[in-house]
C-alpha positions in Angstrom: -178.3 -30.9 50.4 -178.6 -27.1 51.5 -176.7 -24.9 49.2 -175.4 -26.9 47.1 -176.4 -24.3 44.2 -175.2 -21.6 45.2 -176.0 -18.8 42.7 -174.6 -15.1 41.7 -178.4 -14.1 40.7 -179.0 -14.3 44.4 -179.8 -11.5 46.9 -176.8 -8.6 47.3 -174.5 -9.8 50.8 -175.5 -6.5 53.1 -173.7 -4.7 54.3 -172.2 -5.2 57.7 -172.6 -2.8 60.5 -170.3 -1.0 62.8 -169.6 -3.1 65.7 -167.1 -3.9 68.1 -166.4 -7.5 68.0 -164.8 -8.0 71.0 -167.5 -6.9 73.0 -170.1 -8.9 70.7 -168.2 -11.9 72.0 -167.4 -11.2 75.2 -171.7 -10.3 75.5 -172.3 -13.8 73.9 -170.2 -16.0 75.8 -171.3 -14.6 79.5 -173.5 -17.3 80.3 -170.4 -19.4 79.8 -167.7 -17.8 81.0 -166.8 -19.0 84.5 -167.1 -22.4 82.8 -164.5 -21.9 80.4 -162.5 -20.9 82.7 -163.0 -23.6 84.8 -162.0 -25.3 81.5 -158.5 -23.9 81.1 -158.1 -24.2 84.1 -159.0 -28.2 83.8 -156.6 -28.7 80.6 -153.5 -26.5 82.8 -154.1 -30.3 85.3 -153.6 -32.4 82.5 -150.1 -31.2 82.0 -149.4 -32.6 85.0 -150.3 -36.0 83.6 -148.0 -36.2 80.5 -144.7 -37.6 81.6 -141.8 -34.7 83.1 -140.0 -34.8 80.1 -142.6 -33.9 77.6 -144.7 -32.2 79.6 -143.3 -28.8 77.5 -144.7 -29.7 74.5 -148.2 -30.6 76.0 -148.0 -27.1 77.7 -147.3 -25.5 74.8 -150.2 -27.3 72.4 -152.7 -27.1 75.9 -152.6 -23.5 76.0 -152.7 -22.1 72.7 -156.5 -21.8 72.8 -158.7 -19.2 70.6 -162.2 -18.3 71.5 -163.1 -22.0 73.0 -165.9 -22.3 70.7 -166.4 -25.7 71.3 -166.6 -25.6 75.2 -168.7 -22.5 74.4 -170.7 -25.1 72.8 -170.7 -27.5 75.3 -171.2 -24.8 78.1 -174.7 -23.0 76.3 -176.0 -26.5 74.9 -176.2 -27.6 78.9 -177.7 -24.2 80.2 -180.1 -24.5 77.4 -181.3 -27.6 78.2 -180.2 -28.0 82.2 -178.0 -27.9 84.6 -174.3 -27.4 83.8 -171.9 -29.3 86.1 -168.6 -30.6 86.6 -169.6 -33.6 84.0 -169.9 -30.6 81.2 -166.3 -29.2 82.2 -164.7 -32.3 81.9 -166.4 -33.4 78.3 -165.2 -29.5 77.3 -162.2 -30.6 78.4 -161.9 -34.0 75.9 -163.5 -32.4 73.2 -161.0 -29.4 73.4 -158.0 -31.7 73.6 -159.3 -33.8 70.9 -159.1 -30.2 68.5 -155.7 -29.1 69.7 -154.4 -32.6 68.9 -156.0 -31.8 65.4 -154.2 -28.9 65.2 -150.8 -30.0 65.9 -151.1 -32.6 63.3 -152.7 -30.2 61.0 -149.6 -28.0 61.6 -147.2 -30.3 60.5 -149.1 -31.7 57.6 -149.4 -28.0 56.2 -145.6 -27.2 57.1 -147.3 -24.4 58.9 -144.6 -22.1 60.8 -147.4 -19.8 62.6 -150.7 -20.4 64.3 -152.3 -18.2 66.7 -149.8 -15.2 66.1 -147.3 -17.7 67.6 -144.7 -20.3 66.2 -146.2 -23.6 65.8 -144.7 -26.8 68.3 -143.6 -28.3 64.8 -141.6 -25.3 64.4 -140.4 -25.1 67.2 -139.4 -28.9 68.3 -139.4 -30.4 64.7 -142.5 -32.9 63.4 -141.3 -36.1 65.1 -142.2 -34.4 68.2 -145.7 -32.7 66.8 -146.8 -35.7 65.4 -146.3 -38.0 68.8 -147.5 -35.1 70.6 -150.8 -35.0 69.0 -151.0 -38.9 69.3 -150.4 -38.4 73.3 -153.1 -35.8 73.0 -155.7 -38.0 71.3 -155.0 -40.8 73.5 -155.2 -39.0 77.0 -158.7 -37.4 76.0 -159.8 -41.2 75.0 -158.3 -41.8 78.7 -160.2 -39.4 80.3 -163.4 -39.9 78.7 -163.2 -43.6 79.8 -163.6 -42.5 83.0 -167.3 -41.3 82.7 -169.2 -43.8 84.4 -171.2 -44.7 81.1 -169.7 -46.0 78.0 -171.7 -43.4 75.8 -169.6 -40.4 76.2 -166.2 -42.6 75.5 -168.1 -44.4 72.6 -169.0 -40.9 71.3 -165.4 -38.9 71.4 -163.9 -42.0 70.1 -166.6 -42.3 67.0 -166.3 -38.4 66.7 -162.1 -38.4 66.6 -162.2 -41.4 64.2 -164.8 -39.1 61.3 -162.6 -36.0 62.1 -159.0 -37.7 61.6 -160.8 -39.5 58.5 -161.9 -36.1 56.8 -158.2 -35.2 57.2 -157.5 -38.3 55.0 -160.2 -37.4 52.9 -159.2 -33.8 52.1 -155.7 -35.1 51.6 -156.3 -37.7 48.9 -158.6 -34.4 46.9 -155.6 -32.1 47.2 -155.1 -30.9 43.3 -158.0 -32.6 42.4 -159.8 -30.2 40.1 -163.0 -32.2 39.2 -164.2 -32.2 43.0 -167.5 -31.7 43.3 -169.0 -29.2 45.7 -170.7 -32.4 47.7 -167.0 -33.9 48.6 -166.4 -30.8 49.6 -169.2 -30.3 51.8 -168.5 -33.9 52.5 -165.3 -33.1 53.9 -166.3 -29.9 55.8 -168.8 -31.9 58.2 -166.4 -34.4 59.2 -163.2 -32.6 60.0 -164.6 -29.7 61.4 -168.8 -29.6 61.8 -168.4 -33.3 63.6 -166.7 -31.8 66.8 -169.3 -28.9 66.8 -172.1 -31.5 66.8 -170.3 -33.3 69.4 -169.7 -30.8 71.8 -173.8 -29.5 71.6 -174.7 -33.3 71.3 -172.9 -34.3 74.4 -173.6 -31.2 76.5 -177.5 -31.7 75.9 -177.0 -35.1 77.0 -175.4 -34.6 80.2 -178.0 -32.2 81.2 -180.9 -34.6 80.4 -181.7 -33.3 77.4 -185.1 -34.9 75.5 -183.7 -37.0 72.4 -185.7 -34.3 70.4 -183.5 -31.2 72.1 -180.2 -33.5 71.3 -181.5 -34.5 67.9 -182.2 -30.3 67.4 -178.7 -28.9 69.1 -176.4 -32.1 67.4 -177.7 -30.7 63.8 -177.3 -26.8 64.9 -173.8 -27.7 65.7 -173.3 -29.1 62.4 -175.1 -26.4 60.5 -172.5 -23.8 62.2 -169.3 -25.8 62.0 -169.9 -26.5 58.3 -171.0 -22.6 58.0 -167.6 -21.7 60.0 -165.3 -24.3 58.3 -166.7 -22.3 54.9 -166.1 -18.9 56.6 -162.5 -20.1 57.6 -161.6 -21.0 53.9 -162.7 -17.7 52.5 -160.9 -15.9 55.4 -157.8 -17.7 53.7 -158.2 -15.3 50.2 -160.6 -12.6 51.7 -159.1 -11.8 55.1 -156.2 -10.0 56.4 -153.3 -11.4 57.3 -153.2 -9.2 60.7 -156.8 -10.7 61.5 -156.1 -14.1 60.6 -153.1 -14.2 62.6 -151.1 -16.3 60.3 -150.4 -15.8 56.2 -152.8 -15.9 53.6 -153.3 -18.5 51.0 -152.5 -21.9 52.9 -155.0 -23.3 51.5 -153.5 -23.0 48.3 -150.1 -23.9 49.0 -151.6 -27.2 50.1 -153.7 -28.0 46.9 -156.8 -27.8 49.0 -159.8 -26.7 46.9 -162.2 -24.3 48.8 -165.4 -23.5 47.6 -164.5 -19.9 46.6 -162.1 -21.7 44.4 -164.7 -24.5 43.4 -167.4 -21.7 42.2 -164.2 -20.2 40.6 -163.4 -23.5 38.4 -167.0 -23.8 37.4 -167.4 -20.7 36.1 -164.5 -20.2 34.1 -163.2 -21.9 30.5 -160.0 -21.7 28.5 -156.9 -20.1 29.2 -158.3 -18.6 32.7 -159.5 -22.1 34.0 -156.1 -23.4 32.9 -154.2 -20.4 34.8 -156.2 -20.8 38.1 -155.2 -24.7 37.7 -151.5 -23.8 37.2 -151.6 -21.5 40.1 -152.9 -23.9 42.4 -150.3 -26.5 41.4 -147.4 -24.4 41.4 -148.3 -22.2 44.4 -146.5 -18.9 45.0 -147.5 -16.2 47.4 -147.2 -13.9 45.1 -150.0 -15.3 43.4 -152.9 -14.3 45.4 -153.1 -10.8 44.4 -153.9 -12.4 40.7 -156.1 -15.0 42.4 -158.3 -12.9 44.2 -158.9 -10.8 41.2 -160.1 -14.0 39.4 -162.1 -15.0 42.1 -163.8 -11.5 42.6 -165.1 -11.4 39.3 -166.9 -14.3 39.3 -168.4 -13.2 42.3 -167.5 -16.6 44.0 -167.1 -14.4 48.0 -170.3 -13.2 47.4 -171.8 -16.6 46.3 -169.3 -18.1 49.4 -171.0 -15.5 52.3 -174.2 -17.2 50.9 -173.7 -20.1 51.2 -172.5 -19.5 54.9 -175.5 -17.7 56.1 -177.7 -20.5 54.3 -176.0 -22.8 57.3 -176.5 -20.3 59.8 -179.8 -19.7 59.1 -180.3 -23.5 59.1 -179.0 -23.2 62.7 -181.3 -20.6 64.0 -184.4 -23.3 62.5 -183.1 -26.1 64.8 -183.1 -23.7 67.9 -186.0 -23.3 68.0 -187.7 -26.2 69.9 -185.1 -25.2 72.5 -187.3 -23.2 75.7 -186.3 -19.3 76.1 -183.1 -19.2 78.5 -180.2 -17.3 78.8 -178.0 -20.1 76.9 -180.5 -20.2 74.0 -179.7 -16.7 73.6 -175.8 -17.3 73.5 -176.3 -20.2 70.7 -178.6 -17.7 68.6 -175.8 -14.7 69.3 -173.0 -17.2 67.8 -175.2 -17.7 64.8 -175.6 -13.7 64.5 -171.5 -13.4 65.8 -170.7 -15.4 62.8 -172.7 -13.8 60.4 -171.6 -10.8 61.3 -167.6 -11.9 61.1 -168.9 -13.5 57.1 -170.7 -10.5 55.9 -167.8 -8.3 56.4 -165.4 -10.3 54.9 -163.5 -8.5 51.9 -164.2 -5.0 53.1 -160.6 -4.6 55.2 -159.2 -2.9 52.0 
């Protein structure tokens, strides 16, 4: 498995240069941009669909996006291959829908209280509500998607939403578990979070009559860069700032979930410091993350993280290449560099 050894002899992270990240995105996603908006503007309609009552709640969950990677995905992996239509917006659409219901569950599994720089639905109308709201959100993408006129898109979001939902389960039952091995882990990664990538460029390849070769090539560059972001998202967890993130630091530990950061971290220590990261993790207090990161730092476990992640990402730029030149090819490959940028900078705000 790629970087499964990941190793503190390796190659110095460089460092990252000046750049304004907005406009690095904004330049990346321009192929795509009137599509995602035709997207948001798709998943404001489905409101309508949810009965009167709740329709609030769907509001709220609908339109609580971030940067749309996954129609991004959906939108380049078309271009690259084809034509983008109305059949792409709609699968965007599903896949996005599919995410958010994710999210809401996520939110009240974690007890989470912000998301997005904004107070999550379970804080806001209590987890009974969050918890059938996500169900309602998983069952009206399954709706829609049954109304492709082939059975393959339906058959795919469904197979895609049961892998996802069972990495959840997965992740759950490893909470606290301190002999996990770095392959669960990895395990884990591609089916809660890499499966929806390789969904999104899987399917939008497809509907623009994509060779099986060009599907086979973008379904695997999708799950080389979700696995490489899930990584990236876990280390943004200890390494990041809490104004960037949007949200507080060190869920992931309040939650017994072992990251890699922390994974490298148990390997490499003995004795009364292995036995303090353990009691840390299962008596989690904010104020432990100062003494955490310390740990962490100096055993070199970011550095060996931000490897790891670029491993994936360059494993992403490999599968693009049996794509043809276009403008879209060039938005998948600027994601790749977006994201390596975002992972080679991590630890430097302060």
């Amino acid at each position: 498995m790629l970087v499964s050894q990941p190793s503190s002899n390796e190659t110095s992270i460089p460092v990252a240069p000046a750049l304004d990240i907005n406009l690095a995105w904004k330049r990346i996603i321009a192929p795509a941009e009137p599509f995602l908006k035709a997207v948001v503007e798709r998943l404001r309609d489905q409101i309508n669909e949810f009965e009167r009552d709740i329709a609030v709640y769907a509001e709220y969950a609908l339109t609580n996006q971030g940067k749309q990677l996954r129609p991004a995905l959906v939108a380049l992996s078309g271009g690259a291959t084809g034509k983008v239509g109305d059949s792409h917006v709609m699968v965007a659409v599903i896949i996005e829908m599919v995410h958010l219901a994710t999210l809401v569950h996520d939110d009240v599994m974690d007890e989470a209280r912000i998301r997005r720089s904004r107070p999550t639905l379970a804080a806001n109308w209590g987890n009974e509500i969050s918890v059938l709201l996500g169900d309602c959100l998983f069952a009206h993408a399954l709706k829609l998607a049954a109304e492709f006129p082939t059975t393959e898109i339906c058959r795919a979001v469904a197979a895609a939403t049961n892998t996802v939902c069972s990495g959840e389960i997965l992740q759950t039952q490893r909470r606290r578990n301190f002999e996990l091995s770095r392959a669960e882990y990895f395990k884990v990664l591609q089916m809660k979070t890499g499966e929806l990538f390789a969904l999104s460029c899987d399917l939008g390849a497809c509907l623009s009559g994509a060779t099986s070769a060009q599907r086979s090539a973008l379904r695997h560059y999708g799950m080389s860069i979700g696995t490489a972001y899930q990584v990236y998202d876990d280390c943004l967890d200890l390494f990041g700032s809490e104004a960037a993130v949007g949200k507080s630091l060190g869920t992931d530990m309040a939650k017994g979930k072992l990251t890699l950061p922390l994974l490298l971290a148990l390997e490499r220590t003995a004795g009364p410091e292995r036995e303090r990261i353990k009691s840390m993790v299962v008596d989690w207090k904010p104020d432990y993350l100062g003494d955490l990161v310390e740990i962490l730092k100096r055993h070199q476990t970011l550095e060996d993280s931000q490897h790891v992640v670029l491993e994936h990402l360059d494993a992403a730029r490999v599968h693009l290449s049996v794509l043809p030149e276009s403008e879209s090819n060039a938005g998948l490959s600027g994601l790749v560099d977006y994201l390596a940028h975002q992972t080679v900078a991590l630890g430097t705000h302060g």
